[in-house]
C-alpha positions as CSV (number, residue, x, y, z in Angstrom):
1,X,0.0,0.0,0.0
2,X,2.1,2.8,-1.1
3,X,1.3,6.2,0.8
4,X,0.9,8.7,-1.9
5,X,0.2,12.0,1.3
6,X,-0.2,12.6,4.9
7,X,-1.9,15.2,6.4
8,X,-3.6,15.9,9.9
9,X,-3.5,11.7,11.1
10,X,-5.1,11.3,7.7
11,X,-3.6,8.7,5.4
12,X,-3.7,8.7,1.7
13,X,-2.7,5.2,-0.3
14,X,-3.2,3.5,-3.4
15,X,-2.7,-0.2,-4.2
16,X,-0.9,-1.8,-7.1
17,X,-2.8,-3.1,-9.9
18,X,-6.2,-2.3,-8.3
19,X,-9.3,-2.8,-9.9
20,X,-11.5,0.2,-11.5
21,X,-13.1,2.4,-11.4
22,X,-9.8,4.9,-10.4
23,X,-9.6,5.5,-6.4
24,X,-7.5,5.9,-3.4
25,X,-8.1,4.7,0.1
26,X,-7.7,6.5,3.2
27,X,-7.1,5.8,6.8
28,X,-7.4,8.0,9.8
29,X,-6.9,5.9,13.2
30,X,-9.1,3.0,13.0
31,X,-11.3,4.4,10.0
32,X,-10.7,3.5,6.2
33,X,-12.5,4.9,3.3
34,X,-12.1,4.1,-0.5
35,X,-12.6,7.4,-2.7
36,X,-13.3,7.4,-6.4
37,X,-11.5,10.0,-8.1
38,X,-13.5,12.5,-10.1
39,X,-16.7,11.1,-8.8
40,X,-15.8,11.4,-5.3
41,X,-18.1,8.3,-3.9
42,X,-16.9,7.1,-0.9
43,X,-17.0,3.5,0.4
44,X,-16.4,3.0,4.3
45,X,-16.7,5.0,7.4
46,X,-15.0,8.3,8.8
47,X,-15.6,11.0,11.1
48,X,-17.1,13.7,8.7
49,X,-14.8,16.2,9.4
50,X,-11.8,13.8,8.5
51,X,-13.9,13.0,5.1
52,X,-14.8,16.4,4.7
53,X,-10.5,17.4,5.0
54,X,-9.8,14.1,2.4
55,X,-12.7,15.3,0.0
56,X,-11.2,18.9,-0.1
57,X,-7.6,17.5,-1.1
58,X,-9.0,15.4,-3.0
59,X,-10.6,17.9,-5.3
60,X,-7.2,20.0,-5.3
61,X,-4.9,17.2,-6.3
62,X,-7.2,15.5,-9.1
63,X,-4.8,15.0,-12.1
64,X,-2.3,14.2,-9.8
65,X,-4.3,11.5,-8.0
66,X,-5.1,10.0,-11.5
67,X,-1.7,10.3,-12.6
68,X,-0.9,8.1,-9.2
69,X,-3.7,5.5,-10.7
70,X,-2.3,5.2,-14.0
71,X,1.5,4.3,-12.0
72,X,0.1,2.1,-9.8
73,X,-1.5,-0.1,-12.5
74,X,1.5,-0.2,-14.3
75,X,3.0,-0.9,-11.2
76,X,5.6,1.8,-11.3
77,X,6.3,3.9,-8.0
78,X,4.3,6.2,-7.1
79,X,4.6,10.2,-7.3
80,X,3.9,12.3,-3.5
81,X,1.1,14.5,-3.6
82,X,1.6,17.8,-1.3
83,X,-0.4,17.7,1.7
84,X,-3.4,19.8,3.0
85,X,-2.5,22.2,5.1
């Protein structure tokens, strides 16, 4: 699960060779969510101010997130998103 951001105790990943559509998981403490990029439905549970934090970086770092998705299913390393801050 390589960790593409960190911000606030919130954890961004994505797996290798995932299946579609494109998305990311997230952790933050004992909470994981899987976010589909563009579309932004979520899958899981999370406080909603810790979703609320991911959905807003999310929305800034699209393009980059995809980029991430295309590496990871070509199982090449992953590129580090800046976090929120």
């Amino acid at each position: 699960m390589p960790t593409v951001s960190r911000f606030f105790g919130i954890v961004v990943f994505l797996n290798y060779r995932d299946h579609p559509p494109p998305h990311f998981h997230v952790r933050y403490g004992e909470d994981e969510v899987t976010v589909e990029i563009g579309g932004g439905a979520v899958t899981g549970r999370m406080s909603k101010r810790a979703l609320r934090l991911v959905l807003e970086w999310a929305a800034l770092h699209e393009d980059e997130l995809m980029r991430n998705w295309d590496l990871a299913r070509a199982r090449k390393p992953l590129e580090p998103i800046e976090p929120l801050t």
